[in-house]
N, C-alpha and C positions, 0 to 999 in steps of 0.2 A: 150813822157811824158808830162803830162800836171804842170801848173805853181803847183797846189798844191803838186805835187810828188818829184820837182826840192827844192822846198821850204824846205818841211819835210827832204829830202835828206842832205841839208846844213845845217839845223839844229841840226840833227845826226852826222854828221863827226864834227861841232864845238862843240855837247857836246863830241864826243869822245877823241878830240886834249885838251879841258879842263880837260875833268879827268886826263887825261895821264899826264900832266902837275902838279895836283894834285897833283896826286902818286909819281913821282919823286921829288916834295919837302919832300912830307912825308917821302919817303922813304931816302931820304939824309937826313932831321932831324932826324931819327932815328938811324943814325949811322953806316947803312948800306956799307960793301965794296963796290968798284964799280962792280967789276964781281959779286956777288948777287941781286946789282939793275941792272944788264943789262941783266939777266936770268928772273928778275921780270917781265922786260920788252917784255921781248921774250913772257913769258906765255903771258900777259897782249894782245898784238899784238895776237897772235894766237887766241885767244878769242873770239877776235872779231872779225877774219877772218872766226872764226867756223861759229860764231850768222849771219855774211852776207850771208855763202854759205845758212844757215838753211833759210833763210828769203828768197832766193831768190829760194830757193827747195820749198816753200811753194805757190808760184805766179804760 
């Protein structure tokens, strides 16, 4: 991997750790149980497991 790949790469996982961090404020402002935010969490994590397998099926 060259530095441009390593680069992009870390930029990706810190915007993904940001959002996620996002969401669970939102989603605790919003009133939400814990077991509905930790199902939210589930999807939210699978999600983006789907987009890495698709991205990595696409190289």
């Amino acid at each position: 991997m060259n530095k441009l790949t390593v680069a992009a790469s870390v930029l990706i996982g810190i915007f993904i750790i940001a959002f996620a961090a996002v969401l669970i404020v939102a989603i605790r402002l919003a009133g939400l149980s814990p077991g509905d935010t930790a199902l939210l969490i589930i999807v939210y994590a699978l999600t983006i497991l789907s987009a890495i397998r698709g991205l990595r099926w696409l190289r």
